[in-house]
C-alpha positions as CSV (number, residue, x, y, z in Angstrom):
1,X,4.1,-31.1,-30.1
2,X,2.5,-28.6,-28.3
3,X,3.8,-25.8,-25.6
4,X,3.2,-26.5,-22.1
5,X,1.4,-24.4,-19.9
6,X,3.7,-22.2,-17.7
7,X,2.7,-22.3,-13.6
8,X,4.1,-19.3,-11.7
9,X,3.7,-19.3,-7.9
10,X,3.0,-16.3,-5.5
11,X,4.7,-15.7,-2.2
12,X,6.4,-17.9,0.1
13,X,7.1,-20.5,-1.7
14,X,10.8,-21.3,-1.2
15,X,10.7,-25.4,-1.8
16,X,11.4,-25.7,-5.7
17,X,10.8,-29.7,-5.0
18,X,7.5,-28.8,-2.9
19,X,6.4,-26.2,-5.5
20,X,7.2,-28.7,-8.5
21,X,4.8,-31.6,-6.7
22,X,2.6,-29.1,-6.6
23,X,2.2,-28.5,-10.1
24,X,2.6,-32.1,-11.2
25,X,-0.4,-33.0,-9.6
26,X,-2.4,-29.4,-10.9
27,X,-1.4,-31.0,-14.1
28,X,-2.9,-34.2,-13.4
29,X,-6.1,-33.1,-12.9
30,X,-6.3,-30.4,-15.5
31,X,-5.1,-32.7,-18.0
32,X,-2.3,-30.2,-19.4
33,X,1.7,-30.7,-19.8
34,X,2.8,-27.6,-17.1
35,X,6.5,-26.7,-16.6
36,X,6.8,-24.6,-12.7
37,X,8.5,-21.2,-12.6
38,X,9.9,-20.8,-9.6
39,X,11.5,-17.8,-7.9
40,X,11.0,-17.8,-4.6
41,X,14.8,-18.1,-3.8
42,X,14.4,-14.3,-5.1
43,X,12.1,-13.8,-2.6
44,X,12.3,-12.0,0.8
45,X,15.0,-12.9,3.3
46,X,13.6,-14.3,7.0
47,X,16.3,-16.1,8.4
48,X,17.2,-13.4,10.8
49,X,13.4,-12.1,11.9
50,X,13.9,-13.6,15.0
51,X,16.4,-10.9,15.9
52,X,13.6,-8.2,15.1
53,X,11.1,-9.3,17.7
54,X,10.4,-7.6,21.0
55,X,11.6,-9.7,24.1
56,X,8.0,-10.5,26.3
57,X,9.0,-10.1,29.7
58,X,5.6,-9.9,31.3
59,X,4.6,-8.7,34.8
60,X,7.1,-11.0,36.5
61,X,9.6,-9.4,35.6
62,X,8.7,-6.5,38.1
63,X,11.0,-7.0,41.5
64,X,9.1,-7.5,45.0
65,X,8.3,-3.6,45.9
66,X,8.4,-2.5,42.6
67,X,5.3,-0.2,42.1
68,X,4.1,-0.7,38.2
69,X,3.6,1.5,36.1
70,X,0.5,3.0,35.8
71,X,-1.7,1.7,33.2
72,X,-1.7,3.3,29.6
73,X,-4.0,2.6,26.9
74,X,-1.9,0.2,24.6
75,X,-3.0,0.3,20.6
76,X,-4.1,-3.0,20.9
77,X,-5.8,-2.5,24.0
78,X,-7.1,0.2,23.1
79,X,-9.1,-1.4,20.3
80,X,-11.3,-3.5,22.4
81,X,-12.6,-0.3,24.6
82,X,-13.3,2.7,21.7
83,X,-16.8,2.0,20.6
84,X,-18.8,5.3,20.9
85,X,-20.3,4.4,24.2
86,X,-23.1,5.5,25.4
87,X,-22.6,6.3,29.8
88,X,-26.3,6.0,29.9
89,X,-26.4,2.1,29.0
90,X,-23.0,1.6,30.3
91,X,-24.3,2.6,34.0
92,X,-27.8,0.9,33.7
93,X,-26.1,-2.6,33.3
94,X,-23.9,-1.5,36.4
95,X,-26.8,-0.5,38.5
96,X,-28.8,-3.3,37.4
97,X,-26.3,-5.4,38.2
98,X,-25.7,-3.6,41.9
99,X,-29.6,-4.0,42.7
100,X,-29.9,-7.6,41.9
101,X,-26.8,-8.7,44.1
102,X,-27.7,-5.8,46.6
103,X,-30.8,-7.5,47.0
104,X,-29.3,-10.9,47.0
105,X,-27.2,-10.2,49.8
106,X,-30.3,-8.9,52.1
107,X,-32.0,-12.6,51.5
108,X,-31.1,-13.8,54.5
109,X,-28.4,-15.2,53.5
110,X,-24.9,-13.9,56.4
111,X,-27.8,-12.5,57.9
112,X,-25.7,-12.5,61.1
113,X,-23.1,-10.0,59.1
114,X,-25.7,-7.9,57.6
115,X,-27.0,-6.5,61.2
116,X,-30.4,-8.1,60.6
117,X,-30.2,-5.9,57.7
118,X,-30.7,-2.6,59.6
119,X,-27.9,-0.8,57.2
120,X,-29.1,-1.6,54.2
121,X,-27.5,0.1,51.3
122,X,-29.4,2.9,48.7
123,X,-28.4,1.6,45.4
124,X,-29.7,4.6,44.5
125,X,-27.0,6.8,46.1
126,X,-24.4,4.1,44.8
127,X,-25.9,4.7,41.4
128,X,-24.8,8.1,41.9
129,X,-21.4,8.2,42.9
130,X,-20.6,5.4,40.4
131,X,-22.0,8.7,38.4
132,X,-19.6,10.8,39.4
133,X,-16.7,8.5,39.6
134,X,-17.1,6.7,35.8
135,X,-15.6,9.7,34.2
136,X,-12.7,9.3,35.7
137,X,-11.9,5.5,34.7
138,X,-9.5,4.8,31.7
139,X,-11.0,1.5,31.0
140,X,-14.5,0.9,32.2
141,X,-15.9,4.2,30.5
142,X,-14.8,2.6,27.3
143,X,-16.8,-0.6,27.2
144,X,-19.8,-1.7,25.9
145,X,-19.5,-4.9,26.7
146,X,-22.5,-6.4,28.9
147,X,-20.9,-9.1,30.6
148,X,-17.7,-7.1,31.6
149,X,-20.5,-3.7,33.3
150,X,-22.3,-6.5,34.8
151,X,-19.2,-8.0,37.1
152,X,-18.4,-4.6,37.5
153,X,-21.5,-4.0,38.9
154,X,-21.8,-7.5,40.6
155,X,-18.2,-6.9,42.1
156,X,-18.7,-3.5,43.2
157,X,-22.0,-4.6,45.5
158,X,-19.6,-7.7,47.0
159,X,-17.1,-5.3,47.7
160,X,-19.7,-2.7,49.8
161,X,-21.3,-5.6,51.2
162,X,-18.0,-7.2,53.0
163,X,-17.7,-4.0,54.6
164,X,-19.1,-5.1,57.8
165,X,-16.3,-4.4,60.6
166,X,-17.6,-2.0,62.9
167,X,-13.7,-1.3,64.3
168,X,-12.9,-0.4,60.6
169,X,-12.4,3.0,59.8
170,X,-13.2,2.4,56.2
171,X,-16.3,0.5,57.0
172,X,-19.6,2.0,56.0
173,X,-21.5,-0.1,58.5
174,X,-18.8,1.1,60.9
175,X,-20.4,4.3,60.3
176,X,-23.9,3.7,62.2
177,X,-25.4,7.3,62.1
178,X,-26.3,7.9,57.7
179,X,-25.2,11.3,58.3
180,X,-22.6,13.1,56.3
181,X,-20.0,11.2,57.4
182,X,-21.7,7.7,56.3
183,X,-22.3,9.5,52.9
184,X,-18.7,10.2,52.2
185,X,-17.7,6.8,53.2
186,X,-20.0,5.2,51.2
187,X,-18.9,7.5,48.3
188,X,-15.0,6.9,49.3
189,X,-15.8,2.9,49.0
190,X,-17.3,3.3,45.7
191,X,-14.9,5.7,44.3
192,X,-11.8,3.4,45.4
193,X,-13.7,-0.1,45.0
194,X,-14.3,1.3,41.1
195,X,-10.7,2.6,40.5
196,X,-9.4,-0.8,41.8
197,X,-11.4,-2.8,39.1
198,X,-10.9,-0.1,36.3
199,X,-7.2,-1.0,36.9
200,X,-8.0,-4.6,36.6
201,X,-9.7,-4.5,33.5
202,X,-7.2,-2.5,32.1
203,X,-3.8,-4.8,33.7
204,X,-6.3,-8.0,31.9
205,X,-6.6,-6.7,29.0
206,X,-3.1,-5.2,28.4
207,X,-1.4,-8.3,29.5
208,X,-3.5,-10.4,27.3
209,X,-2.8,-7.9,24.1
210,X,0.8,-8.5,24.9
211,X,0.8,-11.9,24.9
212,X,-1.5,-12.2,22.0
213,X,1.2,-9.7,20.2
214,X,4.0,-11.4,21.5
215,X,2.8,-14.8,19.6
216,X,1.9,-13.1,16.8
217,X,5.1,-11.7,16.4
218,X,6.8,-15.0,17.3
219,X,4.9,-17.7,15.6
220,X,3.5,-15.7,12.3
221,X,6.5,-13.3,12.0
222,X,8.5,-15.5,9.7
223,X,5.5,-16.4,7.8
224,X,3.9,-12.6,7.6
225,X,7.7,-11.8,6.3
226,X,7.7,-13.9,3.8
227,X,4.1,-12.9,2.4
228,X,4.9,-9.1,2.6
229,X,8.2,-9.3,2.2
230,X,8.2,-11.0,-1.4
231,X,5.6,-8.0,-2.2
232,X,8.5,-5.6,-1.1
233,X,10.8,-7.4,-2.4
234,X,9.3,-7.5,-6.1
235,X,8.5,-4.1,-5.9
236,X,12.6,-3.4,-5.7
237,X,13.6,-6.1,-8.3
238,X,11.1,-7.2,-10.7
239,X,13.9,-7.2,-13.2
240,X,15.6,-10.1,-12.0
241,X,12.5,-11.8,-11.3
242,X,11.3,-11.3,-15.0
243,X,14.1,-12.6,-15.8
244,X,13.7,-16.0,-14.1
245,X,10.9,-16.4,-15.4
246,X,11.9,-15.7,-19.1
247,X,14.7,-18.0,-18.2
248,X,12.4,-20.8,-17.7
249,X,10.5,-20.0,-20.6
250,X,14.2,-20.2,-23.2
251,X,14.7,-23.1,-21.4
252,X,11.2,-24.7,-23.6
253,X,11.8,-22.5,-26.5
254,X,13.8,-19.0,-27.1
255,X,10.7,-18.3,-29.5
256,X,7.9,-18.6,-26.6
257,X,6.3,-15.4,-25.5
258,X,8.5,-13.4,-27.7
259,X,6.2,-12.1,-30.3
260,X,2.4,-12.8,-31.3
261,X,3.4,-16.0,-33.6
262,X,4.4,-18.2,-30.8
263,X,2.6,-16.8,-27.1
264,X,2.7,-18.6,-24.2
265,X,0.0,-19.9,-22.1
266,X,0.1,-19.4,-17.9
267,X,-1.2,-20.0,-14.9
268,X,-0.4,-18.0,-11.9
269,X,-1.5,-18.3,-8.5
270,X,-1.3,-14.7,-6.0
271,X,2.0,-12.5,-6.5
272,X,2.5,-14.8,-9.6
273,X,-0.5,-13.7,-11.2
274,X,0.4,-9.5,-10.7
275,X,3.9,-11.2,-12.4
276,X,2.2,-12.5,-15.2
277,X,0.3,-9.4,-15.9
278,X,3.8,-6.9,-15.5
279,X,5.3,-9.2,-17.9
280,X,2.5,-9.5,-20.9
281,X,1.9,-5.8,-20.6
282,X,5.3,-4.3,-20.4
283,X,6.6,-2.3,-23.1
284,X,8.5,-5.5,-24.5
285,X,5.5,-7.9,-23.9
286,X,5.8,-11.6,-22.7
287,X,3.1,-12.4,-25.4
288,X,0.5,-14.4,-23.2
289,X,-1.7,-16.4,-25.4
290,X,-4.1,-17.3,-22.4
291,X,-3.7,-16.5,-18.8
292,X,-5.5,-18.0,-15.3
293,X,-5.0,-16.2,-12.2
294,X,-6.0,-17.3,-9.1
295,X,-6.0,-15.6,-5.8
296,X,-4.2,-12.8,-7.7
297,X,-4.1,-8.9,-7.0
298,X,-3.4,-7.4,-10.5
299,X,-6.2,-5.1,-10.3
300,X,-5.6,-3.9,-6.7
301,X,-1.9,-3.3,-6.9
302,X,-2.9,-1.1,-10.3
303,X,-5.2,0.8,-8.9
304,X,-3.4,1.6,-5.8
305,X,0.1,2.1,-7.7
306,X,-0.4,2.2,-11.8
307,X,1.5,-0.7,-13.1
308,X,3.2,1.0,-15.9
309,X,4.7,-0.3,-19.1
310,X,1.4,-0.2,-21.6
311,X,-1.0,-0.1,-19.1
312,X,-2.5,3.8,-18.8
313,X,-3.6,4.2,-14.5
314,X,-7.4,3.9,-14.3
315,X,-9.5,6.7,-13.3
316,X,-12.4,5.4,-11.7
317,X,-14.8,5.6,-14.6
318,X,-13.7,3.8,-17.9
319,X,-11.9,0.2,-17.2
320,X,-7.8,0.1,-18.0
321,X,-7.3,-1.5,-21.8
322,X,-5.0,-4.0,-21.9
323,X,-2.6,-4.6,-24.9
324,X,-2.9,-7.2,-27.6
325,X,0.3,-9.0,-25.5
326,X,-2.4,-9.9,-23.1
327,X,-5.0,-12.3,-25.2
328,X,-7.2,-14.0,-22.9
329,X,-7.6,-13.3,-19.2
330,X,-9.9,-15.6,-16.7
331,X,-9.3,-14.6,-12.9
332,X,-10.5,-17.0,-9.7
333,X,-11.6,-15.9,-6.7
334,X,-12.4,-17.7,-3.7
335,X,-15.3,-15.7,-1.1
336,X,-13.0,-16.4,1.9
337,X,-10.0,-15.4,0.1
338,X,-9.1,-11.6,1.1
339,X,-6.3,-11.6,-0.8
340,X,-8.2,-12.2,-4.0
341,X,-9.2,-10.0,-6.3
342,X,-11.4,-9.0,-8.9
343,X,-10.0,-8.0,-12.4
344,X,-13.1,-7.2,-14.5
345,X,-14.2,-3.8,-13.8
346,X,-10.4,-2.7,-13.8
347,X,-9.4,-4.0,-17.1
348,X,-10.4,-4.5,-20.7
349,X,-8.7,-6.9,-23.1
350,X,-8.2,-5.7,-26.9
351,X,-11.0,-7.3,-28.4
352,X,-13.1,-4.9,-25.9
353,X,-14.6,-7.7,-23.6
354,X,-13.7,-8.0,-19.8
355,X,-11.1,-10.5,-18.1
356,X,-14.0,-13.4,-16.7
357,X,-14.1,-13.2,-13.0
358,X,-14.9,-16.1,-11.3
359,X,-16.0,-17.4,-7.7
360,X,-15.0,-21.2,-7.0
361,X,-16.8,-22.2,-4.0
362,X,-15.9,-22.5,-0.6
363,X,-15.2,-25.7,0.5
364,X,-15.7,-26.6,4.4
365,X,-12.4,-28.6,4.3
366,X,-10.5,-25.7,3.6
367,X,-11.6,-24.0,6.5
368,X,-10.8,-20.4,7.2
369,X,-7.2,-19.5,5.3
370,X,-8.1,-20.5,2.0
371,X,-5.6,-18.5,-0.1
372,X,-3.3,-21.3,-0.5
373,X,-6.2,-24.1,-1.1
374,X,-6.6,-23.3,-5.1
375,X,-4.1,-25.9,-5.7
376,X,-6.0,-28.7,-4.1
377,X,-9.4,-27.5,-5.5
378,X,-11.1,-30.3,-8.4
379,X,-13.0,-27.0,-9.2
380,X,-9.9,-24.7,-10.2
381,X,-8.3,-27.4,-12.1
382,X,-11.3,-28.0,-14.1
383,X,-11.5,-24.2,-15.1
384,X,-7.7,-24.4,-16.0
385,X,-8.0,-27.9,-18.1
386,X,-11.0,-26.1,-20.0
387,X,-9.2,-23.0,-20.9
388,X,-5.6,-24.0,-21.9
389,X,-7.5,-26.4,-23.9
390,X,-8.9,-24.2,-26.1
391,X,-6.3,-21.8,-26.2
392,X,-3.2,-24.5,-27.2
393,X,-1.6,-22.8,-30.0
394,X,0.4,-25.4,-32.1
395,X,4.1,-24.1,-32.5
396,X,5.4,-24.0,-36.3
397,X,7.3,-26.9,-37.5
């Protein structure tokens, strides 16, 4: 009889019955007797995350009278408005913008509240106090984006139009003479008219980033602690989840893994696969025989934080060689799949050759998050049936 193939899962896998279906039907379509290895009970505790998130209160929670406060650059904010802008492009959208719905407004249309048009504005003087006054918006000044300086722009000419109440003190067509009086008007209404929509853009934008960080928190927090958290949580007590593993192993055979006459074969999907590799090169080796990662980090967590045991830290130049403990290595890697990583410039096996990096293809139905769709791939079990068939050592009688 031969050894099965052992199947260790990654993060966030807390269903040992889920987990176990799972790997009966991998099985099934590899074509290999596979035992699970589960530990995600080990894992990272998120019962209680709720109690960790920020309460959203939102603008209504400001009472009638209540001046806000004034509006800060938020980080997240933030990040939509701190391209390296150029003020030259950023004021030709708004001026073109003010000159085509300047000129709009003087096409007869409310001809009657345009004074036959006798007052027309000079978008060339608004040009320049929306000069002057740009500098001193927190939000506007930081965009690029064309649609955004266009309202702007498009607002801003609305706004200077619709003064048109001669009894209004802060009316420029109040203002008949264009002397210096009309000019500082004119260059009041701009300065305010501007500040009122930078403080729009930036209460929009801010409100939205809070929401959008609110539901982040609250729908993908439990999920995000479970992903990071079993990283954290391996980093403290790989010990205990070794020993799971070995557990399930002595539950097969006491022999498996336990020196070079009797290795074990496994396949290891994400965290699983950084497990595998701790295990087969620590100083007392789990001796692996043949090992399939897919959507694995070995590499990345060894370059960012050497792994120990009998692995030496790479230095940028020669590749990491891997022990004898470690026989065979093939590592998948879906294009979509950010957490997936490639082991082949990193490491060396014994024998001198590379582990065998390789792509499996995208598939539409997948769609975007694709780190958990290995499982259901034809393509990954295919690779998997292939190599633990040729690498099915036959224990001694």
């Amino acid at each position: 009889m031969k050894d099965p193939v052992f199947v260790i899962h990654g993060v966030a896998n807390r269903e040992p019955d889920e987990f176990a279906t799972a790997v009966s039907a991998l099985a099934a379509a590899a074509g290999v007797d596979m035992v699970p290895v589960h530990w995600g009970d080990l894992g990272a505790q998120d019962s209680f995350i709720d109690a960790t998130l920020p309460t959203y209160t939102g603008p209504d929670a400001l009472r009638d009278g209540e001046a806000p406060e004034s509006v800060t650059a938020e980080p997240f904010a933030v990040a939509a408005f701190t391209e390296t802008i150029d003020e030259a492009q950023q004021l030709s959208q708004v001026d073109a913008a003010v000159r085509a719905h300047l000129g709009a407004g003087y096409d007869g249309e409310d001809e009657g509240l345009r004074d036959g048009g006798g007052h027309r504005l000079d978008p060339e003087q608004i040009l320049e106090y929306v000069r002057e006054a740009w500098a001193d918006t927190e939000w506007l000044c930081r965009t690029d984006d064309t649609q955004l300086l266009r309202e702007t722009g498009r607002a801003l000419a609305h706004s200077l139009l619709d003064e048109t109440d001669p009894g209004s003190d802060e009316s420029y067509y109040g203002l008949r003479g264009r002397g210096a009086d009309g000019e500082t008007r004119l260059r009041f209404l701009v300065w305010r008219r501007l500040n009122d929509l930078d403080r729009v853009a930036g209460a929009a934008v801010q409100a939205v980033g809070a929401r959008l960080n609110h539901a982040v928190r609250s729908r993908f927090g439990p999920g995000t602690t479970r992903f990071l958290g079993d990283v954290l949580v391996y980093q403290r007590h790989q010990d205990a989840i070794h020993a799971r593993v070995r557990q399930v192993i002595d539950e097969v055979h006491p022999d498996l893994g336990r020196s070079p006459a009797r290795p074990v074969r496994i396949v290891a999907h994400s965290l699983g696969g950084v497990i595998a590799v701790d295990m087969a090169t620590a100083t007392v080796p789990l001796w692996t025989q043949s090992l399939v990662t897919f959507g694995s980090q070995a590499a990345f967590f060894h370059v960012c934080d050497p792994r120990g045991g009998q692995l030496t830290p790479y230095g940028g130049s020669l590749p990491v060689q891997l022990p004898a403990s470690l026989n065979r290595w093939t590592n998948l890697w879906e294009p979509l799949d950010v957490l997936a990583f490639a082991a082949s410039k990193v490491f060396r096996l014994h024998g001198g050759t590379a582990p065998v990096d390789l792509a499996v293809s995208h598939q539409a139905s997948t769609g975007m998050w694709t780190h958990s769709a290995y499982w259901g791939l034809p393509s990954v079990a295919s690779v998997i049936g292939e190599v633990m068939r040729q690498d099915q050592p036959v224990p001694p009688r």
